[in-house]
C-alpha distance (Angstrom), angle and dihedral (degrees) to the residues before:
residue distance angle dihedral
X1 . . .
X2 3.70 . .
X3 3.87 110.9 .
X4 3.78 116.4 -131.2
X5 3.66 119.9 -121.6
X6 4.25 122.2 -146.6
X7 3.75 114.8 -114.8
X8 3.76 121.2 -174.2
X9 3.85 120.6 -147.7
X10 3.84 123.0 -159.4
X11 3.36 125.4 -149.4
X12 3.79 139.5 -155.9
X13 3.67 118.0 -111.1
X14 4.47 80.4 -125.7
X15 4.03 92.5 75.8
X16 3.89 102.4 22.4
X17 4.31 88.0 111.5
X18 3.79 83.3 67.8
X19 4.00 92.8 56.2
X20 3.70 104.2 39.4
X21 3.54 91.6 -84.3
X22 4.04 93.2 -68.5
X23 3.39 114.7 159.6
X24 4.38 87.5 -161.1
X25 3.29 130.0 10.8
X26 3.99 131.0 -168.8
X27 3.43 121.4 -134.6
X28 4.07 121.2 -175.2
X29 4.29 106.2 -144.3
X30 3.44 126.2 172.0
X31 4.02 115.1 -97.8
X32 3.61 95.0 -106.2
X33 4.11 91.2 54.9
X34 3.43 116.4 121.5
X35 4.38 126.3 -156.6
X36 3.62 89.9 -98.1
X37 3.58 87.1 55.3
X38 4.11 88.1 48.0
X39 3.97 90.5 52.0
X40 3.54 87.2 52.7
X41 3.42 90.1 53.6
X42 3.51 96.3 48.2
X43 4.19 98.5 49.2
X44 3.87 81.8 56.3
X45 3.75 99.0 53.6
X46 3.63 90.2 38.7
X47 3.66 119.0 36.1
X48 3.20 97.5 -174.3
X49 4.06 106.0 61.8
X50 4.04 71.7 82.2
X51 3.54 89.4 92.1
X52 3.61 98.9 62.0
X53 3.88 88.1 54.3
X54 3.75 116.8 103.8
X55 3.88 124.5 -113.9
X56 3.30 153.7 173.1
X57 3.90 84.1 -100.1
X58 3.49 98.1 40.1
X59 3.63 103.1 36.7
X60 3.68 140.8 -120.4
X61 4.21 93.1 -78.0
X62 4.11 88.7 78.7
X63 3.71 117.6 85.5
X64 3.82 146.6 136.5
X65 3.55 129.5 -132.5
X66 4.01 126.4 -161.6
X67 3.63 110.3 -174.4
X68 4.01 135.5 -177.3
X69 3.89 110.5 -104.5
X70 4.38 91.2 -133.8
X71 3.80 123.9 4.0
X72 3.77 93.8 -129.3
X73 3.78 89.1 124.2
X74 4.12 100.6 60.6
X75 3.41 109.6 142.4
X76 3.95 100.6 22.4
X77 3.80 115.5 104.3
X78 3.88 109.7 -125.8
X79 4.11 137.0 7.3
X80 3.35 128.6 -54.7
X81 4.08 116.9 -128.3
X82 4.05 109.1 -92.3
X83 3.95 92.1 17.7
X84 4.23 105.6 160.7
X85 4.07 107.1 -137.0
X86 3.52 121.7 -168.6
X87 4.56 122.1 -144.7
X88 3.59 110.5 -151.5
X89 4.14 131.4 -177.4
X90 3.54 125.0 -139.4
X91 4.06 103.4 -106.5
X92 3.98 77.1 -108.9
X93 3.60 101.9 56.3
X94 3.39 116.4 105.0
X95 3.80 119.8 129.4
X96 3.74 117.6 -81.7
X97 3.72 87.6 26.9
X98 4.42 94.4 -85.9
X99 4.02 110.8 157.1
X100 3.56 112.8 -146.3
């Protein structure tokens, strides 16, 4: 059985309202998890990071972005047990699509 590793995701003070207002949140994945996998996660836990998706709707200027903290790790499949991620927004996303 693969043993899951803890990631921790950071997240700009922009889109906390659509986490509970966290400013990091820890997520336990297993090893072979990839970010897409973590983003998944994420849009589970917290329905609302939805809005700052792009769609037909919304258009093609909305977006999210999870990124590795360091890329010490290029070339190994997977994360690596405390690995820091960082969430970003497209400068358009806001929900319902408003530029600022």
């Amino acid at each position: 059985m693969e043993r899951p590793v803890t990631v921790t995701v950071f997240v700009p003070e922009t889109i906390r309202g659509a986490v509970e207002g966290r400013a990091r949140i820890s997520l336990g994945v297993p090893a072979s998890a990839n970010l897409g996998d973590v983003l998944d996660t994420l849009l589970r836990l917290y329905p609302k990071l939805r809005s700052y998706v792009a769609s037909e709707r919304k258009g093609a200027g909305q977006g999210l972005t999870l990124s590795p903290g360091d890329s010490g790790q290029a070339g190994r499949p997977g994360l690596r047990d405390g690995q820091k991620l960082y969430l970003f927004s497209s400068a358009a996303a806001r929900p319902g699509g408003r530029r600022s």
